[in-house]
N, C-alpha and C positions, 0 to 999 in steps of 0.2 A: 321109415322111408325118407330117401333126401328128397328134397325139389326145390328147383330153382328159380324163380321168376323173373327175368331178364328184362333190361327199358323199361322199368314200370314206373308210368307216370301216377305215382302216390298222391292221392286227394286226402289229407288230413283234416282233423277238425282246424289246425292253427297256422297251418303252410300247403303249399301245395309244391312238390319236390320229385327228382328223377331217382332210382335208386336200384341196386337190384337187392332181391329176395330171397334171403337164403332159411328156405322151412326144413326142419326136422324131426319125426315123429307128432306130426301135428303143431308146431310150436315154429314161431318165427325164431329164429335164430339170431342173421344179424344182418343190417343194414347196409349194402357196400354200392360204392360208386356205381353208376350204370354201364355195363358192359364189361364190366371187373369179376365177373365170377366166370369160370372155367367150364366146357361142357367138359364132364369126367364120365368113366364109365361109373354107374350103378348109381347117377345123379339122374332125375328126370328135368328139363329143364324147356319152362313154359316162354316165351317170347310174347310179351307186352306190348309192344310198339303196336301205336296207335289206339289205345285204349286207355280209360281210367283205371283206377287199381283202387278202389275205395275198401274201407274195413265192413265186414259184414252187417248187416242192415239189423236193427235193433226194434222190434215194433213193442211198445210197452202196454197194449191195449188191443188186446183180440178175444174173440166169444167161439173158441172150437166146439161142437157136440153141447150145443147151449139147447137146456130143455126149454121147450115153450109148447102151450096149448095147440101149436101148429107141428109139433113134432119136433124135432134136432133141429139147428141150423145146421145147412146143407155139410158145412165143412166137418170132416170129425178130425181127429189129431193125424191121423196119416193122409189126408187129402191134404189137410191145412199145412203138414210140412212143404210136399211136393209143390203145395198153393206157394209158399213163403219162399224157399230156394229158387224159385222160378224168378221173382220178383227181389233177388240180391236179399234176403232176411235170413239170415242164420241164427237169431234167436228170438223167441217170445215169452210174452208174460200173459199168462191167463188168468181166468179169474175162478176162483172156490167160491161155490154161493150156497149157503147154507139152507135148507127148510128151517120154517121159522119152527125154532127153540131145539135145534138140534146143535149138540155140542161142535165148537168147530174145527178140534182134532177130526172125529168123525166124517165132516164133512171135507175132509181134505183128504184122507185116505177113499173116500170111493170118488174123486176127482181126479188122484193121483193113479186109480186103478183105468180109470176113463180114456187114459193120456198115455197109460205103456205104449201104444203102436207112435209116438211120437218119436218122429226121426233126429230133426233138430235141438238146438237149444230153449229148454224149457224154466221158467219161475211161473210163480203162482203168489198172483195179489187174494190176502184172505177176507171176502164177503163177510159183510156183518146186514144179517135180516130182518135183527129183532133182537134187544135186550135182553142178556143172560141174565141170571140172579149172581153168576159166578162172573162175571167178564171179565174183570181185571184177572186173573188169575188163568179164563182161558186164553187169554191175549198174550199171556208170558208165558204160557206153554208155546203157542205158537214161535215165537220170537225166539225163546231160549232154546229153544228142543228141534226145532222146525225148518227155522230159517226165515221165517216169514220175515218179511222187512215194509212190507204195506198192505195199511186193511181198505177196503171199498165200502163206501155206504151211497146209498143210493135215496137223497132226498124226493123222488119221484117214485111211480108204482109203489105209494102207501099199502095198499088191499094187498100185496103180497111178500116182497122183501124192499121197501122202504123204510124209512127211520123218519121222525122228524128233529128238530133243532135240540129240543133239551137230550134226546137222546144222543144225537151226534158230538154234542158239547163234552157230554162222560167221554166217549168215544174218546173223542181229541185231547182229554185231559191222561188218559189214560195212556192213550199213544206216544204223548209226549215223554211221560216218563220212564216211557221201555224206548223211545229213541227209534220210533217209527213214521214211517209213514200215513198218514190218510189219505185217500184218492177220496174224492165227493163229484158226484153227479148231481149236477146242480143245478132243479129246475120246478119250480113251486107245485107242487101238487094238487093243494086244494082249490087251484087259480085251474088248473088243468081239465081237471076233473069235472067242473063244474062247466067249463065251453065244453066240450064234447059233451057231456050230459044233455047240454043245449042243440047242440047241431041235430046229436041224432034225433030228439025230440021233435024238431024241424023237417026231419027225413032229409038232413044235409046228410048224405050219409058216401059222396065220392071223395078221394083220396085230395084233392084239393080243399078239403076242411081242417087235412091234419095237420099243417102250419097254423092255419087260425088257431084252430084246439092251444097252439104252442108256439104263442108270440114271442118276442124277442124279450120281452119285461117278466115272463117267466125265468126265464134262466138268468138274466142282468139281476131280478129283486132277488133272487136267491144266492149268486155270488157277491153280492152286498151282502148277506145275512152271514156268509161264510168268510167273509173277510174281517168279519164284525168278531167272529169265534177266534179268529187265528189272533185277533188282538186280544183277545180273554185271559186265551190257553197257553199260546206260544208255539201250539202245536204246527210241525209243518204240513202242509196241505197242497195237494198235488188235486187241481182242476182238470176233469175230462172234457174231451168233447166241443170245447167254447166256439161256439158258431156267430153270438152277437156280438154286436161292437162295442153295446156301451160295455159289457160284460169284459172285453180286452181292457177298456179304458180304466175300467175299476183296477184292472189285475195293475198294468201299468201304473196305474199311481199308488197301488200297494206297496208293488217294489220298490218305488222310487222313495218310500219311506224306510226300505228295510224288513218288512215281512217277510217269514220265510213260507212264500208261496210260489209256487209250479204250476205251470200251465200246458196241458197241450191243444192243438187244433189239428184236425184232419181234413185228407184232402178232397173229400165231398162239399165241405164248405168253401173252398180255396177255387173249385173247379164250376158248381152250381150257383143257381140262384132260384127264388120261387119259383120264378117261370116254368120251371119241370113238371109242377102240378096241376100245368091247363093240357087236354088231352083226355084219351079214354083212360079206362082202367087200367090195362097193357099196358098202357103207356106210363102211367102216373103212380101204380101202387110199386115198381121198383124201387124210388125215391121215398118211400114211407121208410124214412129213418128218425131217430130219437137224440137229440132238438134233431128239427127238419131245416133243409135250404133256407133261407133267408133275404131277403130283397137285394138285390144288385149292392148297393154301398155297404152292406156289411162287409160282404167277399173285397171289394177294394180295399175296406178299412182293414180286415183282417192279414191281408197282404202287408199292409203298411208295419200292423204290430208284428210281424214275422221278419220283416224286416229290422225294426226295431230291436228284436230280441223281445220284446212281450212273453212272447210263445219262448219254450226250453224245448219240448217235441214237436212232430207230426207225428201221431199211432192212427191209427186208419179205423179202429172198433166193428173190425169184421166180424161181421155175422150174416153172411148170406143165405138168402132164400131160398128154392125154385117159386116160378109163378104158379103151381099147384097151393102150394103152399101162401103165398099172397093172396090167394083166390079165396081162402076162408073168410076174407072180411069184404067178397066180391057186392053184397050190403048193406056194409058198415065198415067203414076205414080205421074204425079202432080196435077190430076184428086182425087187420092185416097184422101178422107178426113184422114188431119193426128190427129192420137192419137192411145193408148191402157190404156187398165184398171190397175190399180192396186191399188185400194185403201182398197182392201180384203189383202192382200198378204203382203202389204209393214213392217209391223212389225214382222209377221215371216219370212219372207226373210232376214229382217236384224240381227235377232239373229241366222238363219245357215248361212248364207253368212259371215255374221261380229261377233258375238259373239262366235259361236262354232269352229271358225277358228281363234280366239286371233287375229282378225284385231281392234274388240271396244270393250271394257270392257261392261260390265251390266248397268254401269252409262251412258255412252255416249249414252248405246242403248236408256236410257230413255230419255236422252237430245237431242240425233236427232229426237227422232219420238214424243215428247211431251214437257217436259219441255222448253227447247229453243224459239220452237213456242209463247210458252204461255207468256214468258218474251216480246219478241221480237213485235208483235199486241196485251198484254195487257189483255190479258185474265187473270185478276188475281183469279180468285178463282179455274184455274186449274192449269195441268202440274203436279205437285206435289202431295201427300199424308201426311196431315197434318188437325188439328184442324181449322177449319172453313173452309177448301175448298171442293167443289162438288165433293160428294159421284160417279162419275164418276170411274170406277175402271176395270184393265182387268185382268182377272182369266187366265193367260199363264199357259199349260202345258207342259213344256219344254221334258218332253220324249214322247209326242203324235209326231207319225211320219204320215202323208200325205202326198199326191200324190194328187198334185194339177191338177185339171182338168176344163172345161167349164161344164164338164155335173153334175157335183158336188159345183159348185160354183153359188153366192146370185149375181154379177151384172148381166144384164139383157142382156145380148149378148152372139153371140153362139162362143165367139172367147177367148180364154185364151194364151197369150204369155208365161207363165209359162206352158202350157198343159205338163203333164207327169214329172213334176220335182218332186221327191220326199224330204221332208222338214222334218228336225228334230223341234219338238217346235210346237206347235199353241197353239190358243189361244180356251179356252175352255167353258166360260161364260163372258157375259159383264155385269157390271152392270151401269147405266145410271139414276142421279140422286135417287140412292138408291133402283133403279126397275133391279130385273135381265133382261137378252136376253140372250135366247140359241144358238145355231145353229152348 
């Protein structure tokens, strides 16, 4: 199929430029002045003007069909497309999480079976839940045979798929040598573990305790401990999640030494602050996320390191609920399964939150929410807007204003943590491998 995209104002990760678009078979073709392609017969040709034309949105951290004691997270792989296309993302990276001491080929074939109705662009970061006797060995399965290019370990939720520090040290020694990635979730456990233990003992037991449970020197003492490894190992290490400040400030002055360390931040932290957790339960158990909001000067300071360049991504770490589902910990807030959605939302939140407020320029917007990704695990033929990469494309209409809602919104749950935010910017048509989606 030809198509042609006329006036299109290109937001790049390095320039911002007019152009038109000539796709074929899925595939950008070539680059030409704006207004210089021809309507022909048996050409379909889209008209740009007045829109952004950004490269398809790159989320590198999402949780589709994620088991928990509370059932699936709401989204499975075919809601969580229609969720992602709606919201400019034409590709994700999920995560394989193995039961503890199961091989983790195995565990990536019944994830990979999980995931068939997945419409969009699909990778998969491989969990590590517990120390093999063989891991070196299953880790170059992975990597050589697989594809894999990043494992996840998770220094928190010890009692289930946790790891702690000597274990994560092999990990990263190992990684290094097959020339991958580590993602680490980085948040002290036995520090954790031991406040909640306390609240509920207290009968503190409303959704307002589970920031305490997970103060900011939780996840800051353990991005110390892990910047501590990446000087050991060499290993490179890709930070989830990063909500505190001092936690940016460490990463920042890693880089500024030359570590090879990666950071992202999502835009719950960017958008909230604790404040969300005074209220009922309705009200407060949506924001039961993993770290939780964080006092007002974090989200300024965290602005500032996104500005900065601190931050390489925004991934959102969708995992939405229903409030049925929240409701299991309607007595105990460490009951509530934690996550929220945002994988509709995350790139116009960042051009009114970040671009229309001169916290990131137009370029960064695209280097947070696409191009960076796409460097970072390898996806070469996105990220960008260029001859030979995939006709991936999102149609942003930057004066379309919405009022984001759950009863108007594509993920599959009745709970929106944006409910009632009114947003300058969406995104208006996708197109995915040179096929439009509306919505």
């Amino acid at each position: 199929m030809l198509h042609h995209i006329t006036h299109a104002n290109i937001i790049g990760p390095d320039k911002v430029f007019d152009a038109d678009i000539h796709i074929e078979n899925g595939k950008i073709t070539t680059l030409e002045p704006p207004g210089s392609l021809p309507v022909a017969g048996g050409v379909t040709t889209t008209d740009a003007s007045g829109l952004y034309i950004l490269p398809g949105g790159i989320d590198p951290h999402v949780h589709l069909a994620l088991h928990t004691p509370a059932g699936p997270s709401a989204d499975d792989f075919d809601s969580g497309s229609r969720t992602a296309l709606a919201g400019g993302v034409t590709h994700i990276i999920d995560f394989v999480t193995p039961r503890r001491g199961q091989p983790l080929t195995e565990a990536l074939r019944e994830r990979q079976k999980e995931a068939r109705d997945c419409s969009i662009g699909l990778n998969f970061h491989m969990g590590i839940s517990g120390w093999l006797p063989d891991m070196e060995k299953q880790m170059e399965i992975c990597v050589k045979e697989h594809g894999i290019r990043s494992f996840k370990a998770y220094l928190a939720y010890r009692n289930n798929i946790g790891i702690g520090y000597e274990e994560l040290e092999k990990i990263m020694r190992i990684a290094a040598r097959l020339g991958a990635i580590v993602l680490v979730h980085a948040e002290e456990d036995d520090s954790i573990e031991q406040l909640r233990g306390e609240f509920i003992r207290k009968g503190m037991t409303h959704p307002r305790y589970h920031p305490l449970s997970r103060p900011p020197e939780t996840e800051s003492m353990a991005v110390k401990k892990v910047i501590e490894l990446v000087k050991k190992t060499g290993c490179t290490i890709y930070l989830v999640h990063i909500s505190a400040a001092e936690s940016a400030e460490q990463i920042a002055r890693a880089k500024k030494e030359g570590l090879p360390l990666l950071a992202e931040t999502c835009p719950q932290y960017l958008a909230f602050d604790d404040s969300v957790y005074e209220g009922s339960f309705e009200q407060t158990a949506p924001f039961v996320f993993s770290p939780p909001a964080r006092p007002a000067q974090h989200k300024d300071l965290l602005w500032e390191h996104l500005q900065q360049n601190t931050f390489d991504t925004v991934a959102t770490d969708h995992c939405p609920f229903t409030m049925k589902q929240k409701m299991e910990g309607k007595d105990n807030f460490t009951l509530i399964p934690n996550g929220a959605g945002g994988l509709e939302f995350r790139i116009p939140l960042l051009h009114h939150f970040g671009v229309l407020q001169n916290k990131i320029s137009l370029q960064q917007w695209v280097q947070l929410s696409t191009s960076h990704a796409a460097s970072i695990f390898g996806l070469q033929n996105k990220g960008t807007i260029a001859p030979g990469k995939d006709a991936d494309l999102v149609f942003f209409n930057p004066g379309k204003k919405v009022k984001l809602s759950a009863a108007t919104q594509q993920q599959n749950c009745d709970i929106n943590i944006y409910e009632g935010l009114e947003i300058a910017g969406y995104v208006e048509k996708v197109m995915l491998h040179g096929e439009f989606h509306y919505y």
